[in-house]
C-alpha positions, 0 to 999 in steps of 0.5 A: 802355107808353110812356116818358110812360106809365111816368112818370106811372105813377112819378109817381102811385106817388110821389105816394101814397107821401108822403101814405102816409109821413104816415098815422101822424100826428096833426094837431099833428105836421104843423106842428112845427119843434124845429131850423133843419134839419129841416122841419114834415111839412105843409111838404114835403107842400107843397114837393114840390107846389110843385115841379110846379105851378112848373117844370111847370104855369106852363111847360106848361099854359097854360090852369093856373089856380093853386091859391094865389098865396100858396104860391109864397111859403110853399113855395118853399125855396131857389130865388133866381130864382123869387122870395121865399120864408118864412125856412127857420128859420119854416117851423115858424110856419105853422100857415096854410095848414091840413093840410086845405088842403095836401092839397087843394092837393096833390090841385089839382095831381096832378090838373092833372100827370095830365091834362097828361102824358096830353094831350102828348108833350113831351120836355122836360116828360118831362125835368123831371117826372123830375126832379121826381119823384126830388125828391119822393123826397128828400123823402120820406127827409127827411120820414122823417128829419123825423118822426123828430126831430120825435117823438125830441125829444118828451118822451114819445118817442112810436112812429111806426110798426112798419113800418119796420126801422130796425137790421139786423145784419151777416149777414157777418164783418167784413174787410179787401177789398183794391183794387188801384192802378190807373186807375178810372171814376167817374161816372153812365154809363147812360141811367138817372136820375142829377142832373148832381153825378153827371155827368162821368164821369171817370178817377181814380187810386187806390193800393192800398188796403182797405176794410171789407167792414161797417159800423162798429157800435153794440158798436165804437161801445160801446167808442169811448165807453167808451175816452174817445172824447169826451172825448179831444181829439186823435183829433177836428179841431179845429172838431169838438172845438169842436163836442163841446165846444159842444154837450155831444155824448158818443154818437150821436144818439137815445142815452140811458142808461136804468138804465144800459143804452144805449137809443135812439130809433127810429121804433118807440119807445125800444129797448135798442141791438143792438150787432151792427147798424150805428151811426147818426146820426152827424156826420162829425166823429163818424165821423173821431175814430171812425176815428182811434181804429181807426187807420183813416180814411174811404174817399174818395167814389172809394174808396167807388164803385170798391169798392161793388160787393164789399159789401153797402150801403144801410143807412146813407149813409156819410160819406166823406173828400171834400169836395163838389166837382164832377165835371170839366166839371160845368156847372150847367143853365140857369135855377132848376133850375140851383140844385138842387146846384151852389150848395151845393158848398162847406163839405159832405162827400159821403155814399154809398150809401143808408140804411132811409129812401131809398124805392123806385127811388132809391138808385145806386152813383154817388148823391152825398149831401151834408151839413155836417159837424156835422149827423147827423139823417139815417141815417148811419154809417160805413165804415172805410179804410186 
């Protein structure tokens, strides 16, 4: 099998897995926005479409005629270069074009891609459908996170679906792993997919220090609340104190006490909470004041990396204490792809590792996650450092 071969081969296997993540939805799910962050299911079915027919059909198939001119306009996100798009906060608004003509539109250009790979060699266009590849799977961990929001703020709190385990409980005692000081490489090194914020592989200096070989949990998260976590105002940064004070926060997200007892929302419906499996949805300033209150901090996304391969992660993206920066000699590619991370590298926090909702063939230890420090409807969690 060839290198195009097994591309197309991920290609076609990512394609149908979107559309799979979208089976347990009813119509009126597809189009609904309840916050600026989180996009209408029927938007990323369009988007990661976009994606191909834009960077890849335009460019390489002459002959391409395109399914919309509008959708360029509809389903471009952020991409300045490529011209003007729907404001991101309407996304919810467009109840046109229809699911019906958005699936039609995804199969116009699953289609046109096939045949184009099947009928050239160009190393290039092998370059940027990778790439478009593993942006549809982001996508895919997105729309999970999406549909999952969508439904948690419905009132009736309605089930997703049964097939996906959400919490996991640890199989191992907590405790301390020690690294040594000493001179450490970070950074992609293998011909494998990586995106450029993971090149520039460089040495960095770490002293002494240990990390958990665990995930904070909900029981340690339990007695955070109970010990007045929330409402004491010098474990937290003073923006995240404004934030708790602002938006009432006084658990993780998705909690609510039932009869007295903590449940959560979770993609299989309202559950009483397993205090042995690791805590989620949680923002950054949330996972700071926790680590406060432990005498603890958060490990450094170096920490995080030199450390990885002594524990076991990939159940929660783990908030870390750096900021968002690039790497030494990092250099944004030409053109609009040039916009995929370098631009957001400012005002975010690096998150490692992976979570429940990263699909197949995506998840590596060198990974750089990135989000506000206020935001937590994605499956984050923490890990704690001294």
């Amino acid at each position: 099998m060839t290198l195009t071969d097994s591309l197309l081969d991920f290609f076609i296997e990512t394609r149908a897995h979107t559309e799979n993540l979208c089976k347990p939805l009813e119509i009126e799910d597809y189009v609904v926005q309840p916050i600026i962050d989180v996009s209408p299911p029927k938007w990323h079915l369009g988007h990661t479409t976009w994606f191909f027919e834009e960077f890849i059909l335009k460019k390489y198939k002459p002959d391409y005629t395109v399914f919309n001119e509008d959708f360029s306009f509809v389903f471009n996100s952020y991409y300045e270069t490529v011209g003007q798009r729907v404001v991101r906060a309407d996304r919810g608004n467009l109840s046109r074009p229809s699911v019906s003509e958005v699936y039609a539109y995804r199969q116009h250009v699953t289609e046109a891609i096939k045949a184009l790979v099947a009928s050239v060699e160009n190393k290039e266009l092998d370059t940027v459908l990778e790439i478009g590849i593993h942006h549809e799977k982001q996508h895919q961990e997105l729309l999970l996170t999406d549909i999952k929001y969508i439904l948690g703020n419905n009132p009736l709190l309605p089930t997703y679906s049964n097939s996906i385990k959400e919490h996991q409980a640890a199989t191992t005692q907590q405790e301390w792993l020690t690294v040594h000081e000493g001179v450490y490489d970070i950074g992609h090194n293998s011909s494998d997919f990586c995106y450029d914020n993971e090149l520039g592989r460089h040495k960095f200096y770490l002293h002494d220090y240990a990390i958990s070989n665990t995930l904070v949990t909900n029981a340690a998260f339990f007695a955070f609340i109970a010990a007045g976590g929330y409402q004491t105002f010098d474990l937290w940064h003073a923006e995240g104190w404004d934030w708790v004070k602002r938006e009432q926060i006084s658990a993780p997200l998705y909690w609510h006490k039932v009869d007295g007892v903590w449940h959560h929302y979770t993609l299989n419906g309202l559950q009483k909470i397993d205090p042995n499996t690791p805590v989620t949805h949680i923002s950054y300033f949330e996972a700071f004041a926790f680590a406060q209150w432990k005498g603890s901090r958060l490990p450094t996304e170096f920490e995080w990396e030199a450390a990885q391969h002594l524990f076991s992660w990939g159940q929660r993206w783990e908030w870390t204490e750096s900021a968002y920066l690039p790497y030494p000699n990092y250099k944004k590619a030409d053109g609009a792809l040039g916009e995929y991370n370098g631009k957001f590298m400012v005002n975010q926090k690096v998150l490692r590792g992976s979570s429940v909702a990263t699909p197949n063939k995506h998840a590596r230890p060198t990974y750089r996650n990135f989000f506000q420090t206020n935001l937590r409807w994605q499956f984050t969690g923490l890990r704690l450092a001294k």
